[in-house]
Steps between C-alpha positions, in 0.01 A plus 500: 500500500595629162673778692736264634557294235604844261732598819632110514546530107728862571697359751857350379548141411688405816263681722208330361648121548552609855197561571396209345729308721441650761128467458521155402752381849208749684212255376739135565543652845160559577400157393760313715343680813096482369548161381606329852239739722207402261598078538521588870104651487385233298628253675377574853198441377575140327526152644831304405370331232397837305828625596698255334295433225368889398783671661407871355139432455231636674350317785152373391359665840620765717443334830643634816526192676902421447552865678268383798710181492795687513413739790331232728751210462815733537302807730604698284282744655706507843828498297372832295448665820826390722700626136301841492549525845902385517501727191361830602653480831834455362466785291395740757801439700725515168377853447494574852870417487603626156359820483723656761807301405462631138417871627795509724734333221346752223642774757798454600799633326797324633661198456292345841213491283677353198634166688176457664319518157780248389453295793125439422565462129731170596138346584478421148809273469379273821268181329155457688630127540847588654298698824262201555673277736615830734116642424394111669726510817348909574190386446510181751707729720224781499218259574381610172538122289157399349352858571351746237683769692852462451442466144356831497802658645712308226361602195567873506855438616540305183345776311654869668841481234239538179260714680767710660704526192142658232406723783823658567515561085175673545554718742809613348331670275287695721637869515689624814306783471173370605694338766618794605185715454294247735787568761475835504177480565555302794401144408749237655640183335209307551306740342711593202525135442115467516359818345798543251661191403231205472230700267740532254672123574117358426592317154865382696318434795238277243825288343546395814176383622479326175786335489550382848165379506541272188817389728291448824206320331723221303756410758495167558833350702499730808079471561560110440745441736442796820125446469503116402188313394308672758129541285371780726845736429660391159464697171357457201807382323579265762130354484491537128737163467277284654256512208776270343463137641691201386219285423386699220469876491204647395687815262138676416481505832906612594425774229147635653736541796794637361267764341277597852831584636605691224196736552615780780821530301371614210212736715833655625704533231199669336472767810865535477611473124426886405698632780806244416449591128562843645770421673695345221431779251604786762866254542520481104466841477733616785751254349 
């Protein structure tokens, strides 16, 4: 400590209110996010009255009972596993179907692979809304309306422009060299773009798992209307509402809820955040 404070005391007047500042915004931000997630804790473990009245107090027990509330009057237990399900599904076929896109894009040289790179980067300029009433009339045509199916052949369609777009970036900066070393060797496409290409696209390849899964496990409109109020098929965000009644809702309760469902994403973004931390260094430092 007295270390730092003689190397503070060296350092030039407008360096040292900087880091004050900066210091100082650092703690304000920090409190704006602890603040909220610690009245969300507390309070799934509160009735309303303790809510309203001791709003940042401690409960006076830690009793489980609003969370068994939660996940028997909403089966919230179902809904967990038709989202991990919808979820994991989803992302399978997105990096079944982005992988070789990106690989093929992160090859080519001419101006083919340009306008098809441009061609999936327009996905970002079409609203989620705009595609729902089409998305409807495919679905009813299909068959598919009110079925857990359809919706997992939606989701990675809504998700390829990102995921295509970070992995071609990544493999970009592979060498050609390696490329061309496992070729001379004899390995084919497939293999290059197995034994080559996706060891080193791990952290890329970890963006986005992590971010298409926070996508997959909060949407809301499309599960709510292709899989309807169906209890047996519909996710966790569509079940999640029903905790809210207009009688009187019970918000110790809503919150218990609100937190069980908030518990695989933060087991996955634990698994995943080294590898995205990774990923975001090696693209600051290539930049």
């Amino acid at each position: 400590m007295a270390q730092r404070a003689a190397v503070a005391r060296r350092l030039p007047l407008r360096d040292r209110i900087g880091s004050i500042t900066s210091g100082t915004l650092a703690w304000i931000y920090a409190a704006l996010l602890v603040i909220p997630f610690y009245y969300f804790i507390v309070s799934s473990f509160k009735t309303n009255e303790e809510i309203f009245e001791s709003p940042l107090a401690l409960p006076t027990t830690f009793d489980f009972s609003n969370f068994t509330t939660a996940i028997q009057q909403a089966d919230l237990g179902l809904a967990v596993a038709n989202s991990a399900l919808t979820t994991v599904a989803a992302l399978v076929l997105t990096l079944v179907l982005a992988l070789p896109a990106s690989f093929a894009l992160a090859r080519a040289r001419g101006k083919a692979g340009k306008i098809v790179e441009s061609v999936f980067a327009l996905g970002f300029l079409i609203p989620s809304f705009a595609a729902l009433f089409p998305t409807f009339l495919l679905a009813a045509a299909l068959g598919l309306f009110h079925t857990r199916t359809f919706v997992i052949f939606l989701l990675p369609a809504t998700a390829l422009p990102l995921s295509i777009v970070i992995l071609t970036s990544f493999m970009r900066t592979i060498p050609r060299e390696l490329e061309e070393a496992a070729s001379m060797d004899g390995a084919s496409s497939l293999q290059v773009l197995r034994q080559v290409y996706l060891p080193i696209c791990v952290p890329g390849i970890a963006t986005v798992l992590l971010l298409n899964f926070l996508s997959f496990w909060n949407a809301y409109l499309y599960p709510l209307i292709l899989i309807g109020p169906d209890t047996a098929q519909r996710t966790i965000q569509v079940a999640l509402p029903t905790l809210k009644v207009d009688a009187g809702t019970d918000y110790g309760v809503l919150m218990a809820g609100t937190l069980f469902t908030l518990l695989p994403v933060y087991l996955v973004y634990t698994v995943l955040q080294r590898q995205m931390q990774r990923a975001l260094l090696s693209g600051a430092v290539k930049g």
